[in-house]
C-alpha positions in Angstrom: 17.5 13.2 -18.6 14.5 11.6 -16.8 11.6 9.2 -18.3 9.0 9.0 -16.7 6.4 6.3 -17.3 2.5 6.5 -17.0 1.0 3.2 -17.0 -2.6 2.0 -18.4 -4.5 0.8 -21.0 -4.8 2.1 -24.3 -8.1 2.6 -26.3 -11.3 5.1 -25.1 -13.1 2.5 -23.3 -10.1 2.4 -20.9 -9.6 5.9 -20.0 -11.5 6.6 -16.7 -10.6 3.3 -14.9 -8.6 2.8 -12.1 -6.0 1.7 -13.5 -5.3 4.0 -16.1 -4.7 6.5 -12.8 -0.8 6.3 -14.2 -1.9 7.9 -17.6 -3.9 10.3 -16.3 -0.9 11.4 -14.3 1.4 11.7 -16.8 -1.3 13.9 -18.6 -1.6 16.2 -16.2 2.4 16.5 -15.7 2.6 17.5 -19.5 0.1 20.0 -19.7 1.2 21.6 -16.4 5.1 21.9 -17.7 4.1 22.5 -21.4 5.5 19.9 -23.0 5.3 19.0 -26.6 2.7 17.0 -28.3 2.5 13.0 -27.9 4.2 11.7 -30.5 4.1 7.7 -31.6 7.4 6.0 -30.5 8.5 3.2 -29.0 5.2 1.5 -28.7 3.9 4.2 -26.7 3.0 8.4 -26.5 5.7 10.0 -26.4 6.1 13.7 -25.1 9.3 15.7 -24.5 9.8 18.7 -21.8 11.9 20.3 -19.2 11.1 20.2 -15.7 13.8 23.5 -14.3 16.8 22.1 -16.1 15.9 18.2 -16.3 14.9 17.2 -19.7 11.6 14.9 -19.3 10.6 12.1 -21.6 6.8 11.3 -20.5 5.3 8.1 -22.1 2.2 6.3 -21.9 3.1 2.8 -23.1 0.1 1.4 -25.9 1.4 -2.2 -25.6 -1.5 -2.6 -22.8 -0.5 -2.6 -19.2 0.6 -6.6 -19.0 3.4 -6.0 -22.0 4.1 -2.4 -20.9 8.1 -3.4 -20.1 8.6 -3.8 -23.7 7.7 0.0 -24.3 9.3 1.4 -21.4 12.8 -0.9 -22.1 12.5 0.2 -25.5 13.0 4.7 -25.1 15.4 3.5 -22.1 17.7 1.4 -24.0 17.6 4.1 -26.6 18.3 6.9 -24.8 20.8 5.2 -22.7 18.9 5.8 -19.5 19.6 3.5 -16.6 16.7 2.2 -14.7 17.3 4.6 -11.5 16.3 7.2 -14.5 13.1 6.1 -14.9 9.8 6.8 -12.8 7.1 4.8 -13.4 3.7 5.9 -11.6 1.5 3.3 -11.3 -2.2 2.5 -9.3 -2.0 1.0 -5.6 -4.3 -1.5 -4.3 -2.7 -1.7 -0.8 -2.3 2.3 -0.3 -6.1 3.9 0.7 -7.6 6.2 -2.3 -5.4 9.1 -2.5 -2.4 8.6 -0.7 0.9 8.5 -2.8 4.1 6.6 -1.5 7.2 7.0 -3.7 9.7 3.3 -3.7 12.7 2.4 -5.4 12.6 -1.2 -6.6 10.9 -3.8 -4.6 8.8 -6.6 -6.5 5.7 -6.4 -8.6 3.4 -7.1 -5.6 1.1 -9.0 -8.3 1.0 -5.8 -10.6 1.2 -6.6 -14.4 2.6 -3.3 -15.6 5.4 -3.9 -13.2 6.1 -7.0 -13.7 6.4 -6.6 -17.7 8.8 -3.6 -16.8 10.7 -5.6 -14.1 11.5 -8.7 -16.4 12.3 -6.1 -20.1 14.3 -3.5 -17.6 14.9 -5.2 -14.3 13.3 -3.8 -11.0 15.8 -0.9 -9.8 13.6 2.1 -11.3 11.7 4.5 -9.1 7.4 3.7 -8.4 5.3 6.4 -7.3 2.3 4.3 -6.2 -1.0 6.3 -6.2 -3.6 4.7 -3.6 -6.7 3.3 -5.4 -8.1 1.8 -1.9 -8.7 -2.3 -2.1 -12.0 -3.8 -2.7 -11.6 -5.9 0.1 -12.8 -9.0 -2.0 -9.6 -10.2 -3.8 -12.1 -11.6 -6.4 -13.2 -8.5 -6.9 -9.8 -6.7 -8.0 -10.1 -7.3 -11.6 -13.3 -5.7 -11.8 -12.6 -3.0 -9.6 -9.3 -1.9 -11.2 -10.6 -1.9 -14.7 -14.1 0.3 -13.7 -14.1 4.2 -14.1 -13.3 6.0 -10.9 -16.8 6.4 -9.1 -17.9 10.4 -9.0 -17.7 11.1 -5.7 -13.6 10.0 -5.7 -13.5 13.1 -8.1 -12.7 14.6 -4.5 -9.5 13.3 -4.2 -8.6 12.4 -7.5 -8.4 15.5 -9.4 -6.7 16.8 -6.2 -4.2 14.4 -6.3 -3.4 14.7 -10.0 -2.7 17.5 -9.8 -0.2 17.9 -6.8 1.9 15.2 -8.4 2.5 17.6 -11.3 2.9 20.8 -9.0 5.3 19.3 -7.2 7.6 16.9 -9.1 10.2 19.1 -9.7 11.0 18.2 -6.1 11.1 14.1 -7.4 12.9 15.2 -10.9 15.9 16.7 -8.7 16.0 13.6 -6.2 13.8 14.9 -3.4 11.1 11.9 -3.1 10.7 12.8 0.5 10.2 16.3 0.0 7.8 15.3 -3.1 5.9 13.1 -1.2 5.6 15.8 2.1 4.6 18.6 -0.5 1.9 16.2 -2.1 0.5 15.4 1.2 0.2 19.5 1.9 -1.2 19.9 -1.8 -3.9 17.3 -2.1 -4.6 15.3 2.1 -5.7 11.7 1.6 -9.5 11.5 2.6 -9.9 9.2 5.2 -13.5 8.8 4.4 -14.8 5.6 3.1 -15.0 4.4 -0.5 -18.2 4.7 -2.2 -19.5 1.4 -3.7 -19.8 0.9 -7.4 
């Protein structure tokens, strides 16, 4: 058994920004697999599936992203998961918009989701960091982070999305290289510049 963790911020108003990229992955996982319904539990959404013959608890904790740890600590404790059990996809400032780098452990690097989860589960679980590009102005990283994704980054991001649910069963069994290779086939980074807000 696998959980894997989509992080953002709950509420419509949040839905479209960049950093509720982590939700919208775990969305597009579900539907692709045909998972159950989202159910309420443990602070969160809550939908069960198989991915081949790995059972898959998706959540999408409702705690907001700075207390998400308690959520996430909360189905792993109870389903007796250790921390290398749980996948937590997450938005990247410091990868450019599309690219997707998969990490086990490592530090927070100033992320508040991950630094709830780190100090409620400690910081041995797998990240798949999705690139969001920077805004260059580290003043400017609140605002950009919660802002809806611009239209024209519907070019990669749909594309992106989903490849990360075509091809996890490759991550479920272990494979983050061959996940990360296949994504890169599935849905290439594009190189060209961000469009301003």
């Amino acid at each position: 058994m696998m959980l894997v963790v989509g992080l953002g911020n709950p509420g419509a108003e949040y839905a479209g920004h960049r950093h509720n990229i982590g939700f919208m992955a775990v969305d597009h996982l579900v539907r692709r697999h045909g998972f159950g319904a989202f159910k309420s539990k443990f602070q969160g959404h809550l939908a069960e599936g198989m991915i081949g013959d790995v059972k898959v608890l998706a959540l999408k904790p409702q705690t907001y992203m700075h207390d998400s740890g308690r959520s996430v600590a909360a189905a792993a404790h109870f389903h007796k998961l250790k921390p290398e059990d749980v996948i937590v996809l997450h938005d990247e400032l410091d990868l450019a918009p599309g690219k997707l780098r998969v990490k086990l452990g490592g530090g927070s690097a100033g992320h508040n989701g991950l630094r709830s989860i780190d100090a409620h589960l400690g910081p041995l679980y797998q990240r798949v960091r999705l690139g969001i590009g920077h805004p260059d102005d580290r003043d400017q990283v609140a605002r950009y982070v919660l802002h809806d994704f611009a239209k024209a980054e519907a070019a990669w991001l749909g594309p992106l999305l989903e490849a990360v649910a075509e091809a996890f069963p490759l991550l479920s069994k272990g494979d983050a290289a061959g996940f990360m290779t296949r994504i890169a086939l599935l849905a290439p980074a594009k190189t060209a510049p961000q469009p301003p807000d």
